[in-house]
N, C-alpha and C positions, 0 to 999 in steps of 0.2 A: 559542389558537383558540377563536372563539366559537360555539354553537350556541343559536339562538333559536327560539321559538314564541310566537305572536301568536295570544290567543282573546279572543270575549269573554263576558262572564257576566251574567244577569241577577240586580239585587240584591234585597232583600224589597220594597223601596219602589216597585219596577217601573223601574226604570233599569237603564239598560244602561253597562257597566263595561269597557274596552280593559285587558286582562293581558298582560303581556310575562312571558316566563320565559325567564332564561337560562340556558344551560349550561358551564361553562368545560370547554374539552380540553385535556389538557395532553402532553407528550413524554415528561416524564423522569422517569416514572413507574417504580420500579423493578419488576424481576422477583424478585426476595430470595433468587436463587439465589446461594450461594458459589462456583458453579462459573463465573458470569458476568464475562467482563473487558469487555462490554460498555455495560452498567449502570453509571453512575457515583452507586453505593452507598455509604451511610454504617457500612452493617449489613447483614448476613444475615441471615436465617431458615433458610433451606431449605440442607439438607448435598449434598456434592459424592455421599458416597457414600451414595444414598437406596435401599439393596438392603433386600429383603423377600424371602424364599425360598419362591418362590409357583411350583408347575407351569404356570401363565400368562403369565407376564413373567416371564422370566431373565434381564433387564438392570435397573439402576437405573431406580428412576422415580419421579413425583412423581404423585399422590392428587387430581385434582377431582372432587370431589362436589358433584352437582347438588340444587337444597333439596327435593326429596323423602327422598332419601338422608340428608339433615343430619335431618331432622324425625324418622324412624322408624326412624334405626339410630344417633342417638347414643351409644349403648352401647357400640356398637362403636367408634365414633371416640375414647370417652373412652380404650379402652385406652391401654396404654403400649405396645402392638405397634406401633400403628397410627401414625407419623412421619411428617414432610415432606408436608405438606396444605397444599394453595392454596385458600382460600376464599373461592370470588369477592364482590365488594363485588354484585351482583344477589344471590346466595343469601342472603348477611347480611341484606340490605333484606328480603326475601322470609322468612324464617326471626322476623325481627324483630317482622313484621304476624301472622304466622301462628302464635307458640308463643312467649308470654314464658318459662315455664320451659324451654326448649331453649334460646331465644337467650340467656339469661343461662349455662347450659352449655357453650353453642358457645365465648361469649365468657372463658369461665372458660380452654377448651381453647388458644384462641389466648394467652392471658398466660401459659399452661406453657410454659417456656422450653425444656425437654426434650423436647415435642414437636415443637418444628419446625414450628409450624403460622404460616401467611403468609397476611395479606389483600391480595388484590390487587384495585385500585379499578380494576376496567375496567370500569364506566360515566364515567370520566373521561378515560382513555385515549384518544387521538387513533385509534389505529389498534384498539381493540378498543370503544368505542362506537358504538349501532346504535339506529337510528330505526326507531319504529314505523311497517309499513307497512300500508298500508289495508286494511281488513277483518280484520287477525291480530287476535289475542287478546292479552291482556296476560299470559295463560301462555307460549304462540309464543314469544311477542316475549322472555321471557327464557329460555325455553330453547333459543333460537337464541342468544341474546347467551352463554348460557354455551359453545354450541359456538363460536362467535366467540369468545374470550378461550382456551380449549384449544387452540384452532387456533393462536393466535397466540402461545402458550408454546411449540407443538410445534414451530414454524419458528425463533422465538426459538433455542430448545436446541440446532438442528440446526444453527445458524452456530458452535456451540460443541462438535461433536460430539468433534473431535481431541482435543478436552481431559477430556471427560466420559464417556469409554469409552461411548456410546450412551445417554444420558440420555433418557428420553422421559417424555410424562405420559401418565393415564391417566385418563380421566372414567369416574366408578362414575355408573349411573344405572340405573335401575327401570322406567324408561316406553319400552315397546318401540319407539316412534316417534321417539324423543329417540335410542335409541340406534341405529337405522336408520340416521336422519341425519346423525349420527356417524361412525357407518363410512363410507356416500356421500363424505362429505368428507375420509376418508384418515384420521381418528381412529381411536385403539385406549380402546375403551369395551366394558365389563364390567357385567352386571344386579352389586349387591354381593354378594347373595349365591356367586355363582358366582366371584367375586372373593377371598370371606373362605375359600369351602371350597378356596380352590389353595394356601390360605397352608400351604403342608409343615411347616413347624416348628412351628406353633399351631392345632393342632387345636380347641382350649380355644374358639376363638374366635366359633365355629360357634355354639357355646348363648348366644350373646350377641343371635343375629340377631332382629332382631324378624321376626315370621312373614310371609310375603307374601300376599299372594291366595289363591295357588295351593298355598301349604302347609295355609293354613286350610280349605280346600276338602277336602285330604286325610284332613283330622284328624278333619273333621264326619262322623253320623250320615244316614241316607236318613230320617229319623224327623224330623219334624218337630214339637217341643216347644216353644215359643214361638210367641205370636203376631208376624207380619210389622211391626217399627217405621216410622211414619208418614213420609214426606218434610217436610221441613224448610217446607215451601210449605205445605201442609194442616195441620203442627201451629199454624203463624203464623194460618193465617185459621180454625184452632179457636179459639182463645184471643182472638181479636181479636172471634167471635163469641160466647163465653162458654162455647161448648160444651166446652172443654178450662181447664183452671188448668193457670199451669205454678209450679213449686216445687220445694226441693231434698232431694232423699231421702236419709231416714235409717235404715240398717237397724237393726233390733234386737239386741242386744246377747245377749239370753236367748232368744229364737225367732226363728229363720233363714229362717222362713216367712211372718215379719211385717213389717214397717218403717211408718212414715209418711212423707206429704211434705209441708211446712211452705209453703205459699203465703203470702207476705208481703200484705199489704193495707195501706192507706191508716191513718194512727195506729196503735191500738190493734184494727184491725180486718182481723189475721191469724186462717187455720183451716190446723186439721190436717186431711190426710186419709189416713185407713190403709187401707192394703195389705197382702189376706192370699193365700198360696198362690204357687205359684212362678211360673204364667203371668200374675198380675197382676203380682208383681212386674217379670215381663220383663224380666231381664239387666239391670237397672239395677243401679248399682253404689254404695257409700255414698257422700253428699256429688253427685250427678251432679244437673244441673240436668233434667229432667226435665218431659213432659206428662202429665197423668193427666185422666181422663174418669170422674166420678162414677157408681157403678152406681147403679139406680131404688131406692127409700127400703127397699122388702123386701126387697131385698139386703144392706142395709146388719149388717154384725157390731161385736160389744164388741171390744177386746182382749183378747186369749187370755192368760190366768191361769197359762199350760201353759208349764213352763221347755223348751224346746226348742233343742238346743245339734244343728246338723253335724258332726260329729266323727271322728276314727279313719282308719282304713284307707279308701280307695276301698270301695262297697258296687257291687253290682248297682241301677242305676237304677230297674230297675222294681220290685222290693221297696223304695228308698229311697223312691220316689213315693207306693206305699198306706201307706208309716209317716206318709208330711208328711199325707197326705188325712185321715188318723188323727186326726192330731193336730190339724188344723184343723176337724175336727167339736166338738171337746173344747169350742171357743169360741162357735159361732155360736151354741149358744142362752143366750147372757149376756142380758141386762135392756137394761144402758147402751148403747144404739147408738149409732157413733158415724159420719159421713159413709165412706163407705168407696167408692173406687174403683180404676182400675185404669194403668199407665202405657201410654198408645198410643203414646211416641217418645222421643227424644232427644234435648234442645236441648244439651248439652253435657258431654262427659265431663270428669269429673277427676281420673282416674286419675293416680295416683303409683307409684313403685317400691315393693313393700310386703315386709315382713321375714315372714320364717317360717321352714318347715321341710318339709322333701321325704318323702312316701310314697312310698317307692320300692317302682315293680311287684312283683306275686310272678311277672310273665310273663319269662321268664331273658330274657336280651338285649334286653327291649325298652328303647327309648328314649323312650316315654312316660310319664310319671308325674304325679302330683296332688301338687301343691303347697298346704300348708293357710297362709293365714297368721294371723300373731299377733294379726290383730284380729279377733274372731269377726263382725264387722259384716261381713266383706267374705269373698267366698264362695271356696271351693276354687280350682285353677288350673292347668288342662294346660299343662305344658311338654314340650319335648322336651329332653333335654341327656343326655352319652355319659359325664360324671362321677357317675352316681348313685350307686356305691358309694365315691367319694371324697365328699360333700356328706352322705352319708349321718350324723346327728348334727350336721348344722351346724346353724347359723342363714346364710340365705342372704336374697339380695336377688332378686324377680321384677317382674318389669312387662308388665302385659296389653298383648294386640294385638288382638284382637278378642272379640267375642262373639254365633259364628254362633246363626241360632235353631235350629238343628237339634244343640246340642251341649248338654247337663245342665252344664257349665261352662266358664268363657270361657277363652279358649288367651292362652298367656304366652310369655315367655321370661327364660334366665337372666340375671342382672344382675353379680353378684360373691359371695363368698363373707364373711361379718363376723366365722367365727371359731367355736369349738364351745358348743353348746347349756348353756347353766348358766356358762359362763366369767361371774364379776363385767364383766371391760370390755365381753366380745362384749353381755349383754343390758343393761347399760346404753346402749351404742350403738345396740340395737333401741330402746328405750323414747325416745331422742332423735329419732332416725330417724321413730320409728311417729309421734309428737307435732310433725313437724315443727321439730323446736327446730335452731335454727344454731347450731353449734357446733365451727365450724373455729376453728383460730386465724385470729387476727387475723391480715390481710393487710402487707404493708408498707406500702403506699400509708395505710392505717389508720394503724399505727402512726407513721410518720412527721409526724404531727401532735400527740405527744405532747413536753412541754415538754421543752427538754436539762438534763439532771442536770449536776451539783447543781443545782437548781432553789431560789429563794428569791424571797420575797416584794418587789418591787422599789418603791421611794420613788413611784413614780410611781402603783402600785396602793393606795398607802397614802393619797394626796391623795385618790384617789377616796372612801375608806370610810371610815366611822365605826371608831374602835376601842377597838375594846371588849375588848382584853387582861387589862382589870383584873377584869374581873368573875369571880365564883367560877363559872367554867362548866363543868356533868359531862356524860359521854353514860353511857347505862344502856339493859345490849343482851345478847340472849341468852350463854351463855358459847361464847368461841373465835371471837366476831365480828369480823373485821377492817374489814367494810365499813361502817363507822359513818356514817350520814346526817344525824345528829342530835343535839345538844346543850341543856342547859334550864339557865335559872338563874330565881332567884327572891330575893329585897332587896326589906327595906323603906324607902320614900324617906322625903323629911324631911315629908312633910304625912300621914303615919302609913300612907299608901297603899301596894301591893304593886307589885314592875316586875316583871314576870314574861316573860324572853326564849324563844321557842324559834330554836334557830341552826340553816341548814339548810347541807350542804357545796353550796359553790359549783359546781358542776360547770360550768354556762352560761359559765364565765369560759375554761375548759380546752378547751371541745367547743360550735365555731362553726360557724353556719347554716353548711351545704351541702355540706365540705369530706367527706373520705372518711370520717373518723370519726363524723363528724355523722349519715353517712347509713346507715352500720354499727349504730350504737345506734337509729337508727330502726327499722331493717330487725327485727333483735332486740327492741325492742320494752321488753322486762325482763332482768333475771337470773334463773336457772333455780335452783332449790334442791333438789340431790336428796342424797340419806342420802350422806352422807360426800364431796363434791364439789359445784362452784357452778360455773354456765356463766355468767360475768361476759357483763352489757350494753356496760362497756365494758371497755380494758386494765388490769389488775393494777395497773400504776403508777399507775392515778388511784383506781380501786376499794377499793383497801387503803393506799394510801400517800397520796397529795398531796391528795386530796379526803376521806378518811377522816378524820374530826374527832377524830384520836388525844391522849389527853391528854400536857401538857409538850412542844406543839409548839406553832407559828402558824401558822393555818389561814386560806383564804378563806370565807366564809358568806355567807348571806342570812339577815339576823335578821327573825323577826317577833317584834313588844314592845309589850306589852300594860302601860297603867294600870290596876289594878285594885284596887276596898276588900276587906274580907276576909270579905265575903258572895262574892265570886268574880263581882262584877255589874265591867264594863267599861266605865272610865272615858274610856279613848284607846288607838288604836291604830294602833301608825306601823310602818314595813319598810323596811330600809336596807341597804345592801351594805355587810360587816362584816371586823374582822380580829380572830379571837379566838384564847385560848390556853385549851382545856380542862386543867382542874384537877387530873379524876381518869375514867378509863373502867372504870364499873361493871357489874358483872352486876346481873340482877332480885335476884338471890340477895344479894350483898353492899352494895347500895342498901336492902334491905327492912333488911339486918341495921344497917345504920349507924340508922335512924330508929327500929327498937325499942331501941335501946343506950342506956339515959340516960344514964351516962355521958361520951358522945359531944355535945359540943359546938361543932366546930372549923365553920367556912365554908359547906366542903360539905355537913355533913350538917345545916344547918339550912335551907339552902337546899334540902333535900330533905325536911324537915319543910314547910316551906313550901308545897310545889309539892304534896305529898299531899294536904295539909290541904283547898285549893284545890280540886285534881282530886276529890274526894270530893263537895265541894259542886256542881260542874261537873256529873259524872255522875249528881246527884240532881235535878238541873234538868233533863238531857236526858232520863232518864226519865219526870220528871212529864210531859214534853211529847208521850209516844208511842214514845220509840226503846225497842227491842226489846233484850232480852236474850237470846241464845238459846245453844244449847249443842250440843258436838261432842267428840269424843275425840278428842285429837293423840296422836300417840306419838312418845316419843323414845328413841332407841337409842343403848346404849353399845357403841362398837365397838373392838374389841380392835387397839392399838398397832401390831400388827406384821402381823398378820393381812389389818387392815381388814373381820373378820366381824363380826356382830353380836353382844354377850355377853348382854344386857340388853334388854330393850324393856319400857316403861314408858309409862302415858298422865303425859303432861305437867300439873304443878300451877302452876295461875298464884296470883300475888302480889299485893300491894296495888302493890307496883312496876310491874306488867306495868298496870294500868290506869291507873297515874298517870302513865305514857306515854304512852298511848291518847289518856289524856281529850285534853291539851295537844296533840298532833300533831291530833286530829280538830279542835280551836278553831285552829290555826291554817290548815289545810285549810281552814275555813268562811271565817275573815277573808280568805285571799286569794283565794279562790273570788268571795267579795262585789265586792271591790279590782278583779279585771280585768274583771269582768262592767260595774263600772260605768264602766270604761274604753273595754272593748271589747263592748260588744253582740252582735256581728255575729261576733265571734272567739276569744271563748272558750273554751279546752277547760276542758269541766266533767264532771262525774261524776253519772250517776244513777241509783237502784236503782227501777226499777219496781214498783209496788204490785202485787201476785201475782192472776188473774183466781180470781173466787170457789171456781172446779172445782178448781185446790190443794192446797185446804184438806181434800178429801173425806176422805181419807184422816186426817188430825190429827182432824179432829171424829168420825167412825167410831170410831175408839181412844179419844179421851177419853167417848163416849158409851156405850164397853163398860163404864167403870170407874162411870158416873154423875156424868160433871165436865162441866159447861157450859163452851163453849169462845164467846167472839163474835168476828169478825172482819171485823165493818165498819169498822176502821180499823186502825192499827199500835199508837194507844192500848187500842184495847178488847184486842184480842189480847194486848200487853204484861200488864194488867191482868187479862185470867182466867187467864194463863199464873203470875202471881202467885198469884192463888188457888189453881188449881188442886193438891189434895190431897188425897190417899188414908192413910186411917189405915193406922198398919203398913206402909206400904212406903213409906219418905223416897225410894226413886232413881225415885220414879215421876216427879216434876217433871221431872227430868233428861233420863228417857225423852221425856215431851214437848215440851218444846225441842231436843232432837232432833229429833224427827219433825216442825217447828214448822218447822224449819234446814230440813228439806228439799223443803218448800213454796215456799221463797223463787226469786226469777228472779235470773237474773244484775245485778249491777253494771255497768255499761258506761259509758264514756268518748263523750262529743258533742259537736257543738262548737254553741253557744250562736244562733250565726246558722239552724242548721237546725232547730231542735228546738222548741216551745215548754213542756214537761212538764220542769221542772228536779229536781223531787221526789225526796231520797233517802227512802225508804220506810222503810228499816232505822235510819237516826239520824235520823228524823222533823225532817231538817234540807229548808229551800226551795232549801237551794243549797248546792254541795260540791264540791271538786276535789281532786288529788292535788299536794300542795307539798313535801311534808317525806323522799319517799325518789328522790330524782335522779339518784344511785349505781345503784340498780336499778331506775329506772323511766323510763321516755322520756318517758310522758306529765309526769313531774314539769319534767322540763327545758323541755319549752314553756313550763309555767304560769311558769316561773325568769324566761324571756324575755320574757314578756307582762307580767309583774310590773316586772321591771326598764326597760323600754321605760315601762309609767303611772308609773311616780316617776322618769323621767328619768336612770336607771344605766346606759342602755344604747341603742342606736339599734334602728328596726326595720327587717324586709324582707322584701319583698311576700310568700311562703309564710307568712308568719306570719299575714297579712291578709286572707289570702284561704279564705273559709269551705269553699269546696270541696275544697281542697288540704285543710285539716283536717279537713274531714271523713272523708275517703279515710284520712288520717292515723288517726284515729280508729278506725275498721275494722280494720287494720294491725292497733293495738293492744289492742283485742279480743279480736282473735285469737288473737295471742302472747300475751296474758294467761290467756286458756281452757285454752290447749293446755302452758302452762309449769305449769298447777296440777292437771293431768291428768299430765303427765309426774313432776310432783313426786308423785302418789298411784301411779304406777304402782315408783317407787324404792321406796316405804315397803313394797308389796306384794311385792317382790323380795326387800328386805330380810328383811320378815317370814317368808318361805317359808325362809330363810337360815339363821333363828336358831331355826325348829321343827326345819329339818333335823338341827340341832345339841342339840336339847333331845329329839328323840323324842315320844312316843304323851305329854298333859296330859290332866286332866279338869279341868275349870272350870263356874264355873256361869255361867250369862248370863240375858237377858232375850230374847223375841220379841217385834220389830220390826215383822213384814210377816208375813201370812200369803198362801199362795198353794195356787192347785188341789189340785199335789201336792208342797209344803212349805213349810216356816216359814224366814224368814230372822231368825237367831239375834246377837245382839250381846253381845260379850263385853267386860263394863267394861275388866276387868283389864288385857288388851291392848289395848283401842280396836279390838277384831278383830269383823269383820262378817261371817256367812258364809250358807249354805244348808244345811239338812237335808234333802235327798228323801227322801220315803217311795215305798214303790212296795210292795203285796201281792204273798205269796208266790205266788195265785193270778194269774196275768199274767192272765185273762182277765174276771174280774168283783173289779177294787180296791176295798176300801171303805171309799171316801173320801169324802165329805161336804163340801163348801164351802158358806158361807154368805158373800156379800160381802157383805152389808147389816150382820152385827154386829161386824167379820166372823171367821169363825171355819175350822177344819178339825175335823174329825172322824174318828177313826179307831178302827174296831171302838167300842169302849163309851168312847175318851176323847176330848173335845173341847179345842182348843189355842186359844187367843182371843191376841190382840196384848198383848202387856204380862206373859206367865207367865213364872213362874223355870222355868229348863230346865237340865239336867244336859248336858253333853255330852262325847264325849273328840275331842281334836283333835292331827291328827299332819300329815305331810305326803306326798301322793300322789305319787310319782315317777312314776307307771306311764307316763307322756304328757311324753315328755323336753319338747315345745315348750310344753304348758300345766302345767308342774308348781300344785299348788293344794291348799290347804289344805283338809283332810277332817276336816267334821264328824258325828258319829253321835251318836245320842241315847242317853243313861246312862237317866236320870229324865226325866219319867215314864217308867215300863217298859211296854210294850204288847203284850200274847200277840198271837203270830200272824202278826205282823208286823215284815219285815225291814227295816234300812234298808243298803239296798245301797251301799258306799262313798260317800256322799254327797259331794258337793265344792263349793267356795268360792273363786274369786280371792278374797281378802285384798284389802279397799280402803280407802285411810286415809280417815274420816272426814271431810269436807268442811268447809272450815279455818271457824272462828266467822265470824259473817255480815260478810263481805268490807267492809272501813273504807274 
């Protein structure tokens, strides 16, 4: 059966255009009930016997949920109480437009085979499709078509009643007039909530609910403590008039009564604008897209110097209010002003489910309590839920539902529980969770795109490639690496010249445009690397096994092969799809040790005299030309066999090996960067590090102008070049110290795609153009440039996402992202770890260096461990401190001793348990000793050092 509509449409050109749209209806569409002998079905979904032991329905019955219900109670649908659900093909469409992260949920729910969940397509349906009628709304019009498809399961069921001992269905819906309606027409419809508290046997299920209207109503304050947020209408014709920016807010990490919000602008002509105190913030929440309205220029404040952490037990509001007012005086008479105003709305929440930990009431029986979570950017959170003394020491999962203006913070509800607070797996699944990282297993639909074992290199893949079997080929890669991405060899030819290969693992050969694996590695982005555990990009059997360039096997590659004389200047240079066999797979450790061995003469280790000799010259050229050298503490842990604790922590020493990697992976990044750019213009994924806005820097030259060391930085060369110079007699780790501080001026790296952009510049290897080639094992972005590569020399065919600049640019972002949040995720393990292995070792005294001065203390750097932390000071007199700040040289002051950036400090460091969710490393100052003056437990998340300036 056909259903047509005939309109017509005016095009840009002023013509006018006849559209026909058809709709096909069809009959034999099933119901997916097993109980049906009517339906001539290939398959079920839905069980005969769909009981739920609910005071409401005491017969079986089947679940439609209308898309309000789907959108604000998936929580509750994900359970595994919750069975046999019909989700109409309208709510899908409608859930679709309205909530990507829901409908990728919902969709997740319907592929659980154990839940019993069924789409039924009645917008196709001969006898459950419905035509809009005049004047309805396109809300109406599908919330009558969902009671039209309820209707027509409940009559459906009831020609099968003899057999289904009373089967009925049951539409949950929310909207009093939907379910009006409902009833009018003989339907048995249920608000959800009223639905989940009948369920008798799962009480549990209740603190799942997200909040209504009407409970949020309950929960609020007669106090009104926020200003009223703008309608969507007025903040569009703010911003469209200029009087509003909109941008996306980021709260402070160290003061809870601060944030900024980053308005993106045209090039390089983004502003910050900051936010102080809680009514300016106004319930905005971290990451929310947001309006803000600049207050008048004498309004405007510095950023507040004052570590100010939310913390502990629920307080009384109104003493919480004069501590924040307190504490926001501490800043406004700063020097550096910077635009400062306030948010008048909300263009768009981005709330996630967030990990923490429950303050349960001291009020006996009550059922409200504050939920803090584990990322201090994001503020406390009412729930209500009847397990507080079960959850009590979890780590639990919550998700906001509102945020009245009348409440000091925004109401939630429970989500699941991840397991007890300090468990190794529970908070590593927080720190996956909090960074967003995917880390299920892989799906089947995934895996079923991986080659059938045995798996072997076939005649026909051999005609395609060069092979290069013979060649002496090593990989040299931290110890305990299975994911090897990469191979080098180096021979001198017969015209006295050098052939220097780098071979990259073929992945592009294994993992084709579009297919599910394709899109799984996109989605992921990278591999995650956290202390003693890897969240593979892709599956294990290509990761470690078939694409891993393990030596004494045949591998596929993508070789880049360079002619070069032995000034290291480049003679030719060609890329070919390859079949290699590595020779030998080495560590930095036993690669350095074959090259100082003169006894050692054999294949390999000359071919690795070669390639140093080379890279030495290599990275003395990229120098002369500007690229930066900078410096950072890694740490690496040795963890005990059986245990999986930490015994050891140590900052990592790099090799002559470790750079004679670098150099060759970075030249051939550059060569094929060059290669698709000049291919593809319009389509390149490329790589670039933006040159750092001069404000920076303030902070590096402020420290180097304490000690009397000229610092310039009008280019990446001058900087390179005083960072060179710069030295302090008697103290050697001063350089250290400032490349450090040098390190974290720098802007992120970021991935573009070559048609949107015109600023190619990597700033840090003072190269005009640069992309990611050589790790495709663990990088997504690598596997494009594989494809773009092999498509300009003819290896491979193309298709259209690959060509199309928009698509990758989207792409692009993607990867950004999981890039940021996998090297955040990777510093939050090493913090975990760290706190692990003080546990284990007790109260150390160390000495260190200061980093960062602040209002009321010094952030302290400890070589030894790579460990970073805070010393508060605070005077025994709480009412007149005497403390002294100076940001111009800059310095602190306390009583008769001044602390300047760059001093040796004494300190002892143990680990705080007392805050099971934030346990954190406590530092107190040994030396200098200062009468008078306490430092009250001082504390530190532990954060690994920011990895050397990202290649």
């Amino acid at each position: 059966m056909l259903k047509s509509k005939t309109f017509v449409r005016k095009t840009r050109s002023g013509g006018v255009v006849k559209i026909v749209r058809e709709h096909y209806l069809r009959e034999d569409i099933w119901c997916g009930s097993e109980a049906c002998t009517e339906c001539k079905q290939e398959s079920t979904v839905l069980e005969t016997d769909a009981c739920l032991e609910s005071s409401l329905c005491s017969y079986p019955h089947y679940l439609i949920p209308d898309t309000n219900v789907v959108l604000h109670q998936i929580d509750v649908l994900e359970d595994p109480v919750i069975r046999n659900v019909i989700i109409l093909q309208t709510v899908l469409q409608e859930v679709r437009h309205r909530s990507a992260p829901v409908y990728k949920r919902l969709k997740d729910i319907i592929h659980e085979k154990e839940k019993h969940v069924y789409t039924f397509t009645n917008e196709h349906h001969r006898d459950t499709f419905i035509e809009r009628e005049p004047g309805e709304s396109a809300n109406d019009r599908n919330d009558r078509a969902i009671r039209v498809a309820a209707k027509w399961y409940s009559q459906h069921l009831k020609k099968l009643e003899s057999e289904t001992e009373g089967l009925k269905v049951v539409l949950l819906t929310n909207d009093q007039d939907n379910k009006r309606k409902a009833e009018e027409s003989g339907l048995l419809a249920y608000k959800c909530e009223e639905y989940i508290k009948s369920l008798i046997a799962n009480p549990e299920l209740v603190d799942r609910l997200a909040l209504s209207n009407d409970d949020k109503n309950e929960i609020t304050s007669s106090r009104v403590l926020f200003p009223e947020h703008l309608p969507l209408s007025r903040i569009q014709a703010g911003i469209k008039s200029g009087a509003f920016l909109q941008g996306t807010f980021r709260a402070s990490r160290d003061n809870y009564l601060e944030a900024t919000v980053f308005v993106q602008g045209e090039g390089e002509d983004s502003t910050e604008v900051l936010l102080q105190g809680l009514q300016h913030l106004n319930r905005a929440v971290y990451q929310d897209v947001v309006a803000v309205q600049l207050l008048p220029r004498d309004q405007w404040v510095a950023p507040s110097s004052v570590v100010l952490q939310d913390e502990g037990a629920a307080k009384d509001d109104e003493a919480e209010e004069e501590e924040e007012e307190k504490a926001l005086r501490l800043s406004v008479a700063e020097a550096a002003r910077k635009p400062t105003g306030k948010v008048v709305g909300i263009i768009k929440r981005n709330w996630r489910p967030f990990c923490g930990m429950l303050n349960v009431s001291l009020i006996k029986e009550s059922t409200r309590h504050l939920f803090t979570p584990a990322d201090r950017r994001i503020p406390r959170i009412r729930i209500e839920t009847r397990q507080a003394s079960t959850l009590a020491g979890h780590r639990i999962l919550v998700s906001i539902d509102g945020w009245p203006k009348d409440s000091r913070y925004p109401n939630g509800h429970f989500v699941r529980s991840l397991g007890n607070a300090g468990d190794k797996d529970t908070e590593q699944e927080v720190l996956l969770l909090e960074h967003d990282v995917p880390h299920q297993d892989f799906s089947q639909a995934v895996l079923s795109f991986l080659p059938k074992m045995p798996w072997a290199i076939t005649p026909e893949d051999m005609a395609k490639r060069e092979d290069l079997r013979n060649l002496t080929v090593c990989s040299v890669d931290p110890p305990g690496c299975t994911d090897i991405d990469d191979a080098l060899h180096c021979r001198e030819l017969e015209n006295g010249n050098l052939e220097v290969g780098v071979h990259i693992a073929d992945v592009s050969h294994f993992i084709r445009p579009g297919n599910a694996m394709d899109k799984e590695a996109a989605n992921r982005g990278t591999t995650v690397y956290l202390c003693g555990k890897r969240i593979d990009m892709v599956p294990e059997m290509l990761s470690s096994n078939l694409c891993s360039l393990r030596s004494n096997v045949e591998r596929l590659a993508f070789s880049c092969i360079w002619e070069m004389n032995h000034k290291a200047e480049i003679v030719k240079t060609r890329f070919t799809k390859s079949v290699i066999n590595s020779k030998a797979s080495l560590t930095y450790a036993e690669a350095q040790m074959r090259i100082d061995d003169a006894s050692r003469n054999d294949d390999t280790t000359e071919s690795l005299r070669g390639l140093n000799k080379l890279a030495k010259i290599l990275k003395k050229q990229r120098i002369e030309k500007g690229a930066l050298t900078l410096s950072s503490l890694e740490v690496r842990f040795h963890i005990d066999s059986e245990t999986h604790d930490p015994i050891d922590l140590q900052t990592k020493e790099l090799m002559e090996t470790n750079s004679m990697v670098e150099e060759f992976m970075l030249l051939a990044n550059i060569s094929v960067a060059q290669k698709i750019y000049d291919e593809f213009s319009e389509c390149a994924m490329l790589r670039k590090h933006p040159a750092p806005p001069p404000s920076n820097y303030d902070v590096l030259l402020k420290a180097a102008k304490s000690k009397d060391v000229e610092i310039h930085t009008d280019s990446a060369k001058a900087l390179a070049d005083s960072l060179d110079r710069a030295k302090v007699d008697g103290f050697p780790y001063f350089n250290t110290l400032l490349r450090i501080l040098a390190t974290r001026c720098m802007m992120q790296a970021v991935y573009f795609c070559s048609g949107m952009d015109s600023d190619f510049h990597h700033y840090g290897l003072a190269s005009p153009i640069y992309t990611h080639f050589t790790s495709p094992i663990r990088r997504y972005a690598d596997i494009i440039v594989h494809r773009l590569l092999a498509v300009a020399i003819g290896a491979d065919s193309t298709y259209p996402d690959l060509m199309d600049k928009h698509k990758q640019s989207a792409l692009c972002n993607n990867l950004n992202y999981r890039h940021k949040m996998s090297q955040y995720a990777q510093r939050s393990s090493v913090a975990f770890h760290t706190q692990l292995f003080f546990k284990s070792r007790g109260i150390l005294n160390e000495e260190g260096y200061i980093l960062f001065v602040r209002k009321n203390a010094i952030i302290v750097l400890i070589p030894k461990f790579g460990l970073e932390g805070t010393v508060f000071f605070d005077s025994k007199d709480k009412t007149a401190p005497n403390l002294v700040f100076d940001e111009e040289i800059p310095s602190l002051t306390i009583e008769q001793h001044t602390f300047h950036i760059f001093d040796k400090v004494k300190v002892t460091i143990s680990l705080d348990e007392s805050n099971v969710q934030h346990q954190k490393i406590r530092m107190s100052l040994i030396q200098p000793v200062i009468p008078g003056v306490s430092v009250p437990a001082p504390v530190v998340e532990p954060q690994a050092k920011k990895p050397k300036l990202e290649q």
